[in-house]
N, C-alpha and C positions, 0 to 999 in steps of 0.2 A: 358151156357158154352159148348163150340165145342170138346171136350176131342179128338176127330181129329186131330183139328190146336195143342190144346197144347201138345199133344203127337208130333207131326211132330218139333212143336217149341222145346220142351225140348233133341229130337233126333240129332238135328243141333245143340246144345250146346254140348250134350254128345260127337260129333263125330268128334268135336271141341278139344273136352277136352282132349281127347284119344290121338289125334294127337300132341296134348301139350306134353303128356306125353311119350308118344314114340322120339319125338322128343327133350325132355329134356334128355330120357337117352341116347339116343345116341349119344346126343352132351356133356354129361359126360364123356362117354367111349373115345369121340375125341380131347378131350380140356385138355393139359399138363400141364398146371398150376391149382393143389389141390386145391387152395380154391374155383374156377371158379368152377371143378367138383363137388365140394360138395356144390356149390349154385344151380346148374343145378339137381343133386340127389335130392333135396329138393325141385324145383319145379315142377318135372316131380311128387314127390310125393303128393306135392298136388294137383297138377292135376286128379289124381287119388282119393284122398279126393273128389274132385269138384263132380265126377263122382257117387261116391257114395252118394253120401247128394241126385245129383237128380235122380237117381235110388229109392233112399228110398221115394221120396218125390212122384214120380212118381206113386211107391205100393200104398201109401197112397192115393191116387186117383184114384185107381184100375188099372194102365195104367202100363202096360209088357213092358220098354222100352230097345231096343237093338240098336244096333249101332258097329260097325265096322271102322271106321273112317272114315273122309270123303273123297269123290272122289279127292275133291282141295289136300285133304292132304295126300293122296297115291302118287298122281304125284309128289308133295314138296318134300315126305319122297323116293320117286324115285328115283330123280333128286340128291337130297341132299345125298343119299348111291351112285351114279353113281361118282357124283363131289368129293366125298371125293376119287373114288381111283384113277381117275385122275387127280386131280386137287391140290394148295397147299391148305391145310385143316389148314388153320393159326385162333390162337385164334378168330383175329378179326371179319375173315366170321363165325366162330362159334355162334361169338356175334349179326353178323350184319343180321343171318337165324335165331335166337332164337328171334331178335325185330320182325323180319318181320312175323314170326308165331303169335307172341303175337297180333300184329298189327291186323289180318286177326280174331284173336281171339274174339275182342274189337270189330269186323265189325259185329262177327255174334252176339254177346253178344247183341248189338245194336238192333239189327231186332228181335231179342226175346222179346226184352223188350218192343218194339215199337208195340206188339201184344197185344191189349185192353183186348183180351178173358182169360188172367195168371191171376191166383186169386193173391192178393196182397202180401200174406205171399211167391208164389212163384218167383214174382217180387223182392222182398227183399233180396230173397237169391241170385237170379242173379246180383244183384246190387254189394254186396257183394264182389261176387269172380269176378264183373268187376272190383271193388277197388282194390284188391288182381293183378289182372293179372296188373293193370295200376303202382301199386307200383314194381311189375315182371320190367315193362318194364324200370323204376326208375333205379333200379338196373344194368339192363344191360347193361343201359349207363353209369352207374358210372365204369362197369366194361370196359367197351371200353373206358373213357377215364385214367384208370390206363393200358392200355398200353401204 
């Protein structure tokens, strides 16, 4: 077992996960209709759940993991604070930057999992909060099409 690769692998989910959650709340704080914002509070907060399950999972295999969010997802969260004060910040682009994160989410989820060296109980948990983000993404189009 390479605790290298899976440290690097489990760092690109975290940095993943981060960017979920910052971008969950700030697309709380910009979306006008309550009950949108109180689905977005809730999954920016799991996200942050996500976060800590593989931090803890990570101790337990002695691996220090840190993360900062990722490069793709500073320019996203860049772009996305530039476009909101010039641009119309309407539910719909709210809904249509929250798929496309999840989207990007499920890509690196994928490459994690496609790494042979995860022991199987850590496989599992990824699995997991792939289901979780895929049901995420469920939701957001039911929320785009009640506009």
């Amino acid at each position: 077992m390479d605790t290298e690769k899976i440290k690097d692998s489990l760092e690109e989910v975290l940095a993943i996960c981060e960017d979920g959650e910052e971008g969950y709340q700030t697309a709380s704080e910009k979306i006008k209709i309550g009950e949108f914002s109180t689905l977005f509070l809730r999954f920016s907060q799991q996200r942050k759940l996500f976060q800590e399950e593989l931090k803890n999972e990570g101790l337990k295999m002695g691996l220090d993991l840190k993360v900062s969010g990722s490069v793709k997802g500073f320019f996203h969260r860049t772009w996305l604070a530039t476009k909101a004060l010039v641009a119309d910040n309407t539910e719909e682009n709210v809904i249509a930057d929250a798929m496309e994160g999840e989207k990007q989410a499920l890509r690196v989820y994928e490459s994690a999992l496609a790494k042979s060296q995860l022991p199987a109980y850590i496989k599992d948990m990824l699995q997991e909060q792939q289901r979780l983000i895929k049901v995420a993404i469920q939701q957001l189009q039911g929320l785009k099409q009640e506009l």
